[in-house]
N, C-alpha and C positions, 0 to 999 in steps of 0.2 A: 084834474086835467086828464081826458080821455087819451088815451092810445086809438093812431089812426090804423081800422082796422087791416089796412094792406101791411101797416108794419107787422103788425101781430101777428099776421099769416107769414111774414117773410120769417120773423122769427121763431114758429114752430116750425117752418120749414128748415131753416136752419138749424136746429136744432137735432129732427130728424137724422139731417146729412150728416151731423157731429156722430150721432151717434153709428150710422155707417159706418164712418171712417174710424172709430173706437173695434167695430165687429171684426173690420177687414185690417186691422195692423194687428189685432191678434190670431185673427186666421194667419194672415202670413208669417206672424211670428212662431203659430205649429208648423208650419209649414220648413220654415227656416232651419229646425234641424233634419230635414228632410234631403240633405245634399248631397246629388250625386256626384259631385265628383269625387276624384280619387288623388286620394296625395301622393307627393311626387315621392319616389326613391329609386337612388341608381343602383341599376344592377349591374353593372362593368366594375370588371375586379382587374388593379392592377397585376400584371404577373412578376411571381418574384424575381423573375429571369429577364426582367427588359431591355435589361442591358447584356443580354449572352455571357460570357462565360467572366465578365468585369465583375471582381470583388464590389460587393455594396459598401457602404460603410454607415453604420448608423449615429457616429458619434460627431459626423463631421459633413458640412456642405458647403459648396464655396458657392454657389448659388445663391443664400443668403448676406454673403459679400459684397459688401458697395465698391462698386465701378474704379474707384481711387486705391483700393486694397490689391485689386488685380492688375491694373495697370501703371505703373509708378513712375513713367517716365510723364518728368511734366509739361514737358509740350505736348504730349497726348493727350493729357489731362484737360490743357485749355481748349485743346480740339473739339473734346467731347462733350464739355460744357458748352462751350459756344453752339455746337448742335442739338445738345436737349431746350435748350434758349432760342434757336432762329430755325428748324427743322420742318420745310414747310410739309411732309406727311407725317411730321408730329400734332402738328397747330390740326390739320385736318382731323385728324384721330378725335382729339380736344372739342372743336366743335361739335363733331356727329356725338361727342357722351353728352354737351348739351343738351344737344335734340331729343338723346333717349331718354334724358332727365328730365323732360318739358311730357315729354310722352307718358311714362312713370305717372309725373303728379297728373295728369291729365286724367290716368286710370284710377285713382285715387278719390277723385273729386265726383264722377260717375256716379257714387254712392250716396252723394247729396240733391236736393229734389234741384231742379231747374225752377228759375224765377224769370219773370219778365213783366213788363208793364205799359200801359197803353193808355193816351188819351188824344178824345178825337172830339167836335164837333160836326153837326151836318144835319139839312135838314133831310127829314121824313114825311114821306108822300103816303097819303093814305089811298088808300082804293077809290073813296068816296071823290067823285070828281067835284062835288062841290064844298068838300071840304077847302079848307087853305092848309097850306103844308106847315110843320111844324117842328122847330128846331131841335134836336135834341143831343146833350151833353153827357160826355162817359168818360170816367177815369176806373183803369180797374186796372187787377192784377193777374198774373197766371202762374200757376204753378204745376209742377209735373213731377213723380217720386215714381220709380221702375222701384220694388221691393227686388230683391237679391236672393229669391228662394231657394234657387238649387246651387247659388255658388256660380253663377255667370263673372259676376262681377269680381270677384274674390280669384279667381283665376284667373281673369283679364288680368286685374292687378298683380299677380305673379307673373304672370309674363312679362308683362312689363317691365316687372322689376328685374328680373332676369335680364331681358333683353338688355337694361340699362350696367346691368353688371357684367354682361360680356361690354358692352362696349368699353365700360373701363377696363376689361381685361384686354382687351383689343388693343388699346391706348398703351399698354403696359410693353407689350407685346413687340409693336411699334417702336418702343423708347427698347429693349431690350435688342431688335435687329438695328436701331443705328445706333447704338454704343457697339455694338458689334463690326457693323459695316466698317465705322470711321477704325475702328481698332487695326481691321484688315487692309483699309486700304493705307491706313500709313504705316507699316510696317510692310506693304509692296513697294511703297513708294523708297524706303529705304532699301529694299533690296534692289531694285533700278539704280538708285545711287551708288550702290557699291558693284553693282554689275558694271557700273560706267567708269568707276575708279579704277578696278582689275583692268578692265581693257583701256584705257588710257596707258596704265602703269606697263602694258605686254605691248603698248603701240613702241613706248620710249624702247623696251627692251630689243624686239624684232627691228627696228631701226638701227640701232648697233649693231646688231647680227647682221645686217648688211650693207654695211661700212667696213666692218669685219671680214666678209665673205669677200668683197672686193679686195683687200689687200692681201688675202691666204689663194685669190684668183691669180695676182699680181706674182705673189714669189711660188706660184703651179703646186700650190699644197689642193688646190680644187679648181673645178670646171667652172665656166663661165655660166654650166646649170645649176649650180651653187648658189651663182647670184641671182639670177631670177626664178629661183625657186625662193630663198631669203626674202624677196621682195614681193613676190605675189603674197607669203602671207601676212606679209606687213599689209598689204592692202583687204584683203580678205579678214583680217581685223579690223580695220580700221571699220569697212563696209557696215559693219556692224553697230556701229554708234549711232547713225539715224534713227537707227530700228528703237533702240534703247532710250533716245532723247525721246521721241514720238510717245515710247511707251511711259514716262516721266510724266508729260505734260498732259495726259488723256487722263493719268491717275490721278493729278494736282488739280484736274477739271472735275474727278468726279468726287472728289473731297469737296473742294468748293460746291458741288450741289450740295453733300448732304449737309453742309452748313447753312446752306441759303445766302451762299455769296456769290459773286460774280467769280466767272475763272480767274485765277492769282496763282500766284506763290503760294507753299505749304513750310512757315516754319518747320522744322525736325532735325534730329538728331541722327546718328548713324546707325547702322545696321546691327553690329558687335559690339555696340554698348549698352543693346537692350537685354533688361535683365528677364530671364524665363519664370514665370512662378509657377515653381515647382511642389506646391503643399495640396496638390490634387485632391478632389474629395467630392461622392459625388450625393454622397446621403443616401438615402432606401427609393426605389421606385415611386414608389406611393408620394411622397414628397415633392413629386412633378404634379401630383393637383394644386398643390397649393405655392408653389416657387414659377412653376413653369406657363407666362400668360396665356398660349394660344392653347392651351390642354385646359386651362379656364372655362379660355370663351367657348372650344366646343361643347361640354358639360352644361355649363349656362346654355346654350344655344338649345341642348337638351331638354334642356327642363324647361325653355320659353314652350317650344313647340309640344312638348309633354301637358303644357297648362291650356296651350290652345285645342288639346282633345277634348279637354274636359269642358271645354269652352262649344265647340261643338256637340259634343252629347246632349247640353243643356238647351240646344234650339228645339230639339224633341218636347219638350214639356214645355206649358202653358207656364205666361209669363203675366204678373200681377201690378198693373199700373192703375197709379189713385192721380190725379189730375185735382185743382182745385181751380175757382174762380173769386175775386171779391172786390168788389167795388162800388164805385158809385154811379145811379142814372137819373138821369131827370131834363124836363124841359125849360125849365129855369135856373138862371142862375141864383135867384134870390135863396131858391127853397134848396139849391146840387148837397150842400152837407146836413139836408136834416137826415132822420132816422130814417123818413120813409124812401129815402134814395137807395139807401143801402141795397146792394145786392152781392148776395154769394149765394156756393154751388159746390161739391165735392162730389164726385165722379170717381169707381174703383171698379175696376172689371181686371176679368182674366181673359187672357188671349191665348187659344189653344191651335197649334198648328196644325191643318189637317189634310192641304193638299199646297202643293206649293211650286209642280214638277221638280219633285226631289230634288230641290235646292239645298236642302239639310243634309240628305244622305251624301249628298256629293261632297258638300264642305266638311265632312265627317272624313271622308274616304281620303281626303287632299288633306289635312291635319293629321292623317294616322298616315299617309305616306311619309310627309313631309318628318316627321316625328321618328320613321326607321330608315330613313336617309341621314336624320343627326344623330343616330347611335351608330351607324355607317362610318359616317365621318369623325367622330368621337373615336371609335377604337384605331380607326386608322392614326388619328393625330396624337394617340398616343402610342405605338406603334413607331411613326415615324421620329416622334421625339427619343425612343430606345435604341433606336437605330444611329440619330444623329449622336449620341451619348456615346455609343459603342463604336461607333467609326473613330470620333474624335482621340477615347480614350487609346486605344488602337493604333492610332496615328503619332499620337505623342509617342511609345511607348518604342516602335519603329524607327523615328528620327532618333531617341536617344541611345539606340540599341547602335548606330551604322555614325553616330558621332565620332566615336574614337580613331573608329576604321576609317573613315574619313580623314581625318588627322593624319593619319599614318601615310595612307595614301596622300597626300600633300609633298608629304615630309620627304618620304623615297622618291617620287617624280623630282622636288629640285635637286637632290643629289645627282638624279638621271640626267638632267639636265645638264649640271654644270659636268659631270662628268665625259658626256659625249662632247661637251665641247674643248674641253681641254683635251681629249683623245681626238679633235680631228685636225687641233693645235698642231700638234708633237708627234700623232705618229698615223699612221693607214689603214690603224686598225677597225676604222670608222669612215661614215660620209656624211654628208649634210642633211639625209633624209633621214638619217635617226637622230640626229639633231631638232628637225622640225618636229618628229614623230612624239618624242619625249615635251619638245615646247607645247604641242598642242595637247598632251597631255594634261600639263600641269593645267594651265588652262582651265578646260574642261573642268577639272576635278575642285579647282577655284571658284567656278561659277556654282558647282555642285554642292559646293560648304554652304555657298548663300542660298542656295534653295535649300537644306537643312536648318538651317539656321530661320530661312522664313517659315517651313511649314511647324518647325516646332514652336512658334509664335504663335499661328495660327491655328494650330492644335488646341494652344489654353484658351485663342481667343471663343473656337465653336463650342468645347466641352463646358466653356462656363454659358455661352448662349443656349447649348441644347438643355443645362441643366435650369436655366429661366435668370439664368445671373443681369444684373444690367440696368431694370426699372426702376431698386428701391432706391 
């Protein structure tokens, strides 16, 4: 049985093109180590001082600490679960590492050829007008392979994956300021409550003082300015509870946001029965790369835009695409699968760029800017993370210094108090305005424990936030 000789020609043609495409995937394979880019390495050195003159400690981090070890009061505890659970700029966070995960394999896959396939009928009109037209049938394939010579591709995919690893540092980041947030705002929210308790409990007090004032009016131990000096600051207290209730229920609204519920009530306990954790510890500097999420995602932000230099350099050199065709043609369907239908094709060239109004140089220019804007913001953000370490540590260290004194001061105001009033009791040596003088003292000095008492709360809440405490 003879061979028809269009197959035989197709088949040395064929043949031919194999062998092309044998020349040209070992050319590219010289080629392949040929790659210009440059691997990434950071040159930002933590400085051993970032925390200013704060003791390091390298045997200890409370950073590494889950959320439940720091905070032990348990309705906190259910707060903050319920907010890593319904937190709608957590969910958000969550989605976009998705995205950057779908992007990732996207860059991945790049490396494999493109397929596609096609079948059509129709007919065919020939030139000759007294031809008849005649139908003709194609099923064929396509295929497309870009070779990766200088490492275009191979850098895309570090970016990518970069990109994909900040967002999960992003996402960390995120979980590590609302375990933070909810920390703070309920333990304002308890100091509100106990701000409202004092002034309730000084409202009962300055009300007897003048009920008092009226009967020391009565048998001329004092003036009748006695008593409405007594009463105005009963009301000039009193004034004060709006402010307080308003400031209550704006805080219990914004708890409820980061929960993802509707404004409510906020279960909680009281002010003075939270316990402080005091086993401070902030680890070495350097351990904010890997503890701390948003000093993460600059560093990865780093190295995306570091990969996309390399990504640019690589538009300069000629780029190596092999293209293939195979299928079948013919005018009949009786004959569409014999041998002589067959048709394929392989296609390999190089594409060199040679004018293009400096589309390259500029995308070069905007990658290398882009690239010393995130080492910009890279040293800043870590910088600002030693800062917020150092303020915190600082901060604690201040509340517990003016704790005692505090105290103290408490303790001598009610003596002053009860003192001036039994002296204006029994004898002249006294009037009613160092009576108010010493009331409003205590006062004062009362609301000033509970702002002690919250900022040193809030002290462990930022030092364990700035240290990356929160995510794990």
């Amino acid at each position: 049985m003879k061979k028809n000789n269009s197959t035989v020609e197709g088949m040395r043609h064929w043949r031919k093109r194999y062998h092309f495409l044998v020349q040209i995937t070992a050319f590219s394979l010289v080629l392949y180590s040929c790659d210009v880019t440059k691997p990434y390495a950071n040159k930002q050195t933590v400085p051993d001082h970032l925390y200013g003159d704060a003791a390091a400690d390298a045997n200890a981090n409370m950073a590494v600490l889950s959320w439940k070890e720091i905070f032990k009061d348990p309705l906190l505890q259910d707060l903050i679960a319920e907010g890593i659970e319904n937190n709608l700029d957590l969910k958000t966070a969550a989605a976009n590492l998705k995205a950057a995960e779908a992007n990732f394999v996207q860059s991945k896959q790049a490396f494999l050829p493109s397929l596609s396939g096609n079948a059509s009928a129709g007919a065919y009109h020939p030139s000759d007008a007294q031809a008849s037209n005649t139908q003709v049938y194609q099923l064929y394939a396509l295929s497309s392979w870009q070779a990766d010579i200088w490492g275009k591709l191979r850098s895309t995919k570090r970016s990518m994956y970069a990109s994909y690893l900040a967002s999960e540092a992003y996402q960390q980041a995120v979980k590590t300021q609302l375990v933070a947030n909810i920390a703070v705002t309920y333990y304002q929210l308890l100091a509100y409550d106990e701000q409202l308790n004092i002034v309730q409990q000084s409202l009962e007090v300055y009300s007897k003082d003048t009920e008092t004032m009226k009967i020391l009016k009565n048998s001329d131990v004092v003036t009748g300015a006695a008593v409405v000096q007594s009463a105005a600051n009963y009301y000039a207290v009193k004034s004060t509870v709006p402010d307080i209730k308003n400031n209550i229920r704006q805080a219990e609204n914004t708890m409820s946001l980061l929960l993802g519920r509707t404004p409510g009530p906020v279960k909680r306990d009281s002010l003075f029965n939270e316990q402080v954790y005091s086993e401070l510890s902030t680890g070495l500097p350097v351990q904010l790369l890997a503890n701390r999420p948003d000093v993460k995602q600059a560093e990865l932000q780093l190295r995306s835009y570091f990969e996309q230099v390399n990504v640019a350099e690589t538009s300069f050199y000629p780029a190596l695409t092999i293209t293939g065709q195979a299928g079948l043609y013919g005018t009949q369907l009786k004959n569409f699968f014999s041998a002589g239908a067959f048709l394929a094709n392989i296609v390999g060239g190089l594409t060199q760029p040679i004018f293009n109004n400096g589309l390259n140089k500029q995308k070069l220019k905007i990658a290398q800017a882009n690239y010393e804007a995130a080492e910009y913001n890279y040293s800043k953000v870590l910088l600002t993370a030693g800062q917020e370490v150092s303020n915190a540590l600082y901060q604690y260290q201040m509340v517990d210094e003016k704790a005692q004194s505090r105290q103290e001061q408490i303790a001598n105001l009610e003596k002053a108090v009860h003192f001036t009033k039994e002296l204006l009791k029994y004898t002249s040596d006294t009037n009613y305005t160092d009576v108010l003088t010493s009331e409003q003292s205590l006062l004062s000095a009362r609301q000033s424990a509970i702002t002690d008492k919250l900022q040193q709360l809030q002290a462990v809440v930022n030092l364990y936030a700035a240290l990356g405490g929160g995510w794990k």
